[in-house]
N, C-alpha and C positions, 0 to 999 in steps of 0.2 A: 528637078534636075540639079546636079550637084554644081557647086559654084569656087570655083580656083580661082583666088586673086595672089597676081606676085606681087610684091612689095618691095623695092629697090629702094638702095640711098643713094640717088644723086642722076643723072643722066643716064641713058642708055646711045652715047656717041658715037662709040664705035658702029659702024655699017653691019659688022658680023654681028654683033650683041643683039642690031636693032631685028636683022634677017635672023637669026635665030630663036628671037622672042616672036616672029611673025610664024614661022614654021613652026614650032611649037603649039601659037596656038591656033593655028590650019587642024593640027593633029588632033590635039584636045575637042576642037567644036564638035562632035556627033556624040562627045562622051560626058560634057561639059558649058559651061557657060566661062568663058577665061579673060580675065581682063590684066592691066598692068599698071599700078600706081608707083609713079614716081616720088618719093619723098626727099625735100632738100636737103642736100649732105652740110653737116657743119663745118665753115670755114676754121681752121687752126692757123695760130700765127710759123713765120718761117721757118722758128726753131720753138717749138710747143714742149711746154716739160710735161712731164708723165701727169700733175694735174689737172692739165688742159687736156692732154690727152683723154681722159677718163669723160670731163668731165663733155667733152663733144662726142663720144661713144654714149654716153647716159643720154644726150639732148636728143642723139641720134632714134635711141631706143624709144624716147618717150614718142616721136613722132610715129616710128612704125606702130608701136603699141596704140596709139591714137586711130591711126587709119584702119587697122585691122579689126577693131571693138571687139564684140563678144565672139568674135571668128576663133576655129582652133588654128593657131599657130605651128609650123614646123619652120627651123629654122634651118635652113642649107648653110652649110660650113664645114671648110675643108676640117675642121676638127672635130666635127661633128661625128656620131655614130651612126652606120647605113641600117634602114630602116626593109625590110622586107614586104613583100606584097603580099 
């Protein structure tokens, strides 16, 4: 059976996020095995300059790349390109 892990940075707080990842993976289970790992979002100081910035988007990445191991990755991003079934 195929196996779907989502991989998030930082909480899922929101009530709708948390009820949406629950519904989601309601749907997925008869197709699926779906689980949801949370990975810790990089604290930035109040005002971060563009190398801080970078450089907790890189810390960020290395953790998702960490949990994910030899998995294939798709990354969901509004500027990402939509992928067809």
């Amino acid at each position: 059976m195929l196996t779907v892990t989502l991989l998030c940075v930082g909480k899922l707080k929101e009530t709708y996020w948390r009820d949406a990842c629950a519904e989601y993976a309601k749907r997925m289970g008869p197709f699926c095995r779906f689980s949801l790992v949370e990975v810790e979002e990089h604290r930035l100081p109040e005002r971060p300059s563009a190398a801080e910035i970078q450089a907790g988007l890189a810390a960020e990445g290395r953790r998702l790349l960490q949990k994910a191991g030899r998995a294939r990755i798709v990354a969901l991003c509004i500027e990402g390109k939509t992928l067809s079934s």
